[in-house]
C-alpha positions as CSV (number, residue, x, y, z in Angstrom):
1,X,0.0,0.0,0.0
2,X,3.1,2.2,0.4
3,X,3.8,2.2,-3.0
4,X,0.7,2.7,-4.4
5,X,0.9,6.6,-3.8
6,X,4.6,7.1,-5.5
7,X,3.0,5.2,-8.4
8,X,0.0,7.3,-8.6
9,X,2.1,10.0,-8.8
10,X,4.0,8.8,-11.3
11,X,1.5,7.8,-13.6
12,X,-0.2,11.6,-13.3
13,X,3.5,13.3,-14.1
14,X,3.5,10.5,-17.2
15,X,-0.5,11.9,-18.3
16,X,0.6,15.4,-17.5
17,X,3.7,15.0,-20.3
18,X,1.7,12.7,-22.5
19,X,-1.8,15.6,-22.6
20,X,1.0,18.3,-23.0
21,X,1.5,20.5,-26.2
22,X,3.9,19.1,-28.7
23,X,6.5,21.8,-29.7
24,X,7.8,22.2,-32.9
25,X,10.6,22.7,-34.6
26,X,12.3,25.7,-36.1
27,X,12.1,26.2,-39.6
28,X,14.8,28.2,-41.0
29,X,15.6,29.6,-44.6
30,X,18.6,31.3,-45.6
31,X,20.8,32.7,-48.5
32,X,24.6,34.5,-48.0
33,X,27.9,34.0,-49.3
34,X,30.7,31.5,-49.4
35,X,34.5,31.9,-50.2
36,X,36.4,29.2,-50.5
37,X,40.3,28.4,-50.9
38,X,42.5,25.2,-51.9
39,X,44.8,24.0,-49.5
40,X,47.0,22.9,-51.9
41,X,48.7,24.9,-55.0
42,X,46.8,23.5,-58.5
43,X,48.4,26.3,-60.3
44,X,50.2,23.5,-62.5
45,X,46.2,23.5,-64.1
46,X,46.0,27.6,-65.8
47,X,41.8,26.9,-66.0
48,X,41.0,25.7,-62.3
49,X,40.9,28.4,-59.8
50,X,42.6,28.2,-56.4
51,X,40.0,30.3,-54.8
52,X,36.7,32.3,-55.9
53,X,33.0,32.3,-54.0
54,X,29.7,31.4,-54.2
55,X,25.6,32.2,-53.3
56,X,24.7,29.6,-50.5
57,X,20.7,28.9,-50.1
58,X,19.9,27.0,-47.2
59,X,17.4,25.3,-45.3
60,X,18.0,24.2,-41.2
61,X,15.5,22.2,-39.1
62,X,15.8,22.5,-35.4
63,X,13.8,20.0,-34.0
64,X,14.8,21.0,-30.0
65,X,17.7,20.8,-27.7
66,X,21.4,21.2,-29.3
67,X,20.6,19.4,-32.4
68,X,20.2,21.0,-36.1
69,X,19.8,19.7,-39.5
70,X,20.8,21.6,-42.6
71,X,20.4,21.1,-46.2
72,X,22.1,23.7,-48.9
73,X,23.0,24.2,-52.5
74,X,26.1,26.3,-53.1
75,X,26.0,28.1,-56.8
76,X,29.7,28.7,-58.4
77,X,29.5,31.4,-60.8
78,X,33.0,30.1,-62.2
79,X,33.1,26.3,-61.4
80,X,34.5,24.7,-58.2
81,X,36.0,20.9,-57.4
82,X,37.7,21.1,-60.9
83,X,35.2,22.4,-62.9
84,X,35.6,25.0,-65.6
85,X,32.2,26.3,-65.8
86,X,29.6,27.1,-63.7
87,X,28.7,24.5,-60.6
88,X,26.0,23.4,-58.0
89,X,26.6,21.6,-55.1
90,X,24.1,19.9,-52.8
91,X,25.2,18.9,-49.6
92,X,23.8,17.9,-45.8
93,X,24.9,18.6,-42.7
94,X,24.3,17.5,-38.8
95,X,25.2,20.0,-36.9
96,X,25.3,20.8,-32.7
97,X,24.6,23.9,-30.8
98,X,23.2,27.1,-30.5
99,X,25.4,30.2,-30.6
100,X,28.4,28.0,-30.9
101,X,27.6,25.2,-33.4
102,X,29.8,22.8,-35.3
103,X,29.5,19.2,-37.1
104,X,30.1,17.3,-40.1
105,X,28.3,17.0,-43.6
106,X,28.5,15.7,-46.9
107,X,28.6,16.9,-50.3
108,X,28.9,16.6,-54.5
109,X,29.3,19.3,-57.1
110,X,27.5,19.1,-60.2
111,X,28.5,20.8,-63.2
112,X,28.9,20.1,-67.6
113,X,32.6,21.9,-66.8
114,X,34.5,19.0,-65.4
115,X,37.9,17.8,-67.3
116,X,37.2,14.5,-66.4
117,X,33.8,14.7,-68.4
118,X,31.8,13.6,-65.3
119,X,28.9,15.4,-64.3
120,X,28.8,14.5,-61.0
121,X,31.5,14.5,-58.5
122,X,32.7,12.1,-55.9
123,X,31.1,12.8,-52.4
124,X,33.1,15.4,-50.5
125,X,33.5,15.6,-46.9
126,X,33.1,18.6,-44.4
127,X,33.2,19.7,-41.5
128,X,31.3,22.9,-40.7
129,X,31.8,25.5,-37.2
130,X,30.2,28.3,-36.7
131,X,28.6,31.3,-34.6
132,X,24.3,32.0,-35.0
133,X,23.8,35.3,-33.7
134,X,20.7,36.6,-33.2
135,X,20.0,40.1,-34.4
136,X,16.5,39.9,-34.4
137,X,13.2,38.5,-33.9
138,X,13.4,35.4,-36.4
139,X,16.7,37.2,-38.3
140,X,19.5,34.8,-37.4
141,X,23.4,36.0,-39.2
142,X,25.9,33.0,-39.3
143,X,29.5,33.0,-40.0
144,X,30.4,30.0,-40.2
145,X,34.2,28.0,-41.5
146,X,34.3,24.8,-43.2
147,X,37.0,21.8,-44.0
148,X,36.1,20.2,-47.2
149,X,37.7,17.0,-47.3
150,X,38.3,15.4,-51.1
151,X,36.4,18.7,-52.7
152,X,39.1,18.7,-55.7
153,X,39.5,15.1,-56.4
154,X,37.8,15.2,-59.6
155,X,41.3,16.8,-60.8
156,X,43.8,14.3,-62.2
157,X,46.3,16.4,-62.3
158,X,45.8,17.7,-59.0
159,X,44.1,16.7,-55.6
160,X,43.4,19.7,-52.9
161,X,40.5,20.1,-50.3
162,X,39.3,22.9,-49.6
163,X,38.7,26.0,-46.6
164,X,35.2,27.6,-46.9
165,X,34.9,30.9,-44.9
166,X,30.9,32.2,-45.2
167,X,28.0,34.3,-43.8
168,X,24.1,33.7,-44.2
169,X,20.7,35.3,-43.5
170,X,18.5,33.0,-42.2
171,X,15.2,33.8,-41.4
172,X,12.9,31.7,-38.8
């Protein structure tokens, strides 16, 4: 019979959390701008640049806690990942935090420019840190770095990854 309080009171916290509101997650679109830089030299190859920039639209799910999801497509104007013309590249991230945030992602570049004749390129590997501030209600600015691990290994010539340094508008 002792126990028969401390479970009623259990079960009544377990209705209370079960009858509660769901919360949901925060939706986040974005656009900004990306500049990017080989770690290696490729100057041995006169039509692949070393460095240029790109527009960045992006999408981020925040389902609660320190956890984030984001998916983006990066547009180069002038090709990227051994491409000589323009280039997209779809990639996906997981990411952790809030103001402080960092994680890992994946990636491909497409793009009719490659020397290899591919279209597509070889998954790419990142990994992304950054800083969400807050400027105002629902207007999110983040600066973020990234590592892009095998970005230019669609160069036979030539193999570099890749530094990423960029800043989007999101808006919630």
């Amino acid at each position: 019979m002792r126990k028969f309080p401390a479970i009623a009171v259990a079960l009544l916290a377990l209705a209370g959390f079960a009858t509660a509101p769901a919360r949901a997650g925060e939706h986040r679109i974005g656009f900004g701008y990306h500049y990017f830089e080989t770690l290696d030299d490729i100057d041995s190859l006169s039509d692949i640049d070393d460095s240029g920039n790109s527009l960045v639209f992006s999408y981020q799910y925040l389902p609660g806690g320190l956890l984030r999801f984001e998916g983006a497509v990066e547009y180069y104007p002038d090709g990227y990942g051994g491409s000589i013309e323009e280039a997209w590249a779809p990639q996906a991230y997981v990411l952790l935090g809030r103001f402080f945030y960092g994680g890992v992602g994946i990636g491909v570049t497409h793009s009719s420019g490659f020397l290899s004749g591919d279209e597509w390129s070889d998954p790419w590997y990142a990994a992304k840190v950054g800083i969400d501030l807050l400027l105002l209600p629902k207007f999110h600015l983040d600066i973020n770095a990234n590592y892009r691990a095998g970005a230019f290994d669609e160069l036979d010539e030539a193999e570099s990854d890749a530094i990423t340094l960029g800043a989007s508008a999101r808006f919630s």
